[in-house]
C-alpha positions in Angstrom: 72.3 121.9 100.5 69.9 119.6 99.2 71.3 119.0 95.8 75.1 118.3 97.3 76.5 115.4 96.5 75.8 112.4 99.7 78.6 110.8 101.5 77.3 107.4 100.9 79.3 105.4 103.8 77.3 103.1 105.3 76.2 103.4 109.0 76.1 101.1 112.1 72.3 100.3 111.0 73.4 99.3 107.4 71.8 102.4 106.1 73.5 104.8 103.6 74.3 107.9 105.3 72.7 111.0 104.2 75.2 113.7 105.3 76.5 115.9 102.8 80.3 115.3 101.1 82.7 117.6 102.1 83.7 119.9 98.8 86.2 118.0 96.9 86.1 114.6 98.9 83.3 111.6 98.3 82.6 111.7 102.6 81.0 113.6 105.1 83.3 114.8 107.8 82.3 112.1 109.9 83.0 109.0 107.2 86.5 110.2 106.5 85.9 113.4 104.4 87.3 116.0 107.6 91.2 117.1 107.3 93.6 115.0 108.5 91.3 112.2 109.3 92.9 108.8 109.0 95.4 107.2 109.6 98.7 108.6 109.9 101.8 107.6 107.2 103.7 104.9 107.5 102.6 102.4 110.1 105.4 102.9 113.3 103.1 101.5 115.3 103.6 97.8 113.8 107.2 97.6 116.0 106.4 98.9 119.5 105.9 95.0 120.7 109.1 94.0 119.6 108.1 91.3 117.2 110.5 92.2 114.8 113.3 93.2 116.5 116.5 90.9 115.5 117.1 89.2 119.4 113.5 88.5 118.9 113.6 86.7 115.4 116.7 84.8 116.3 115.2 83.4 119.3 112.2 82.0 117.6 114.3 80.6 115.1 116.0 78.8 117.4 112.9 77.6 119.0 112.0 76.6 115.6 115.0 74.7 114.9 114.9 72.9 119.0 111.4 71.7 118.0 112.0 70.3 114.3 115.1 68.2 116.0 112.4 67.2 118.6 110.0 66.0 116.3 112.9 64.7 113.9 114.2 62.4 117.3 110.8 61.4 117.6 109.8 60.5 114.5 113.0 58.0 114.5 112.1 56.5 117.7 108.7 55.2 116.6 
């Protein structure tokens, strides 16, 4: 046990953690090395708030587009 390899993450304290790897990974099962651990594939998670749906885009477009004749009118007034 003594002469496995370390996990080397750093802790909350800055320190190196001592744990042992886990056999064929560079972490200890808390620091990533466990199965499965991590994120999951793919990030679905990025479109549940609806900032990319299209009604969404289009919208801020035309927000866009309402303030850049705003500033456009204003800009000809002064």
């Amino acid at each position: 046990m003594s002469t496995s390899p370390r996990c080397g993450a750093r802790t909350r304290s800055g320190a190196v953690c001592r744990a042992p790897a886990v056999h064929g990974k560079a972490r200890c099962r808390m620091h990533g090395g466990a199965r499965r651990s991590g994120a999951p594939r793919g990030n679905r998670n990025a479109r549940k708030h609806g900032l990319f749906t299209g009604d969404a885009a289009s919208e801020r477009k035309q927000v866009r587009d309402l303030l850049d004749e705003a500033r456009k009118m204003l800009r000809d007034l002064s």
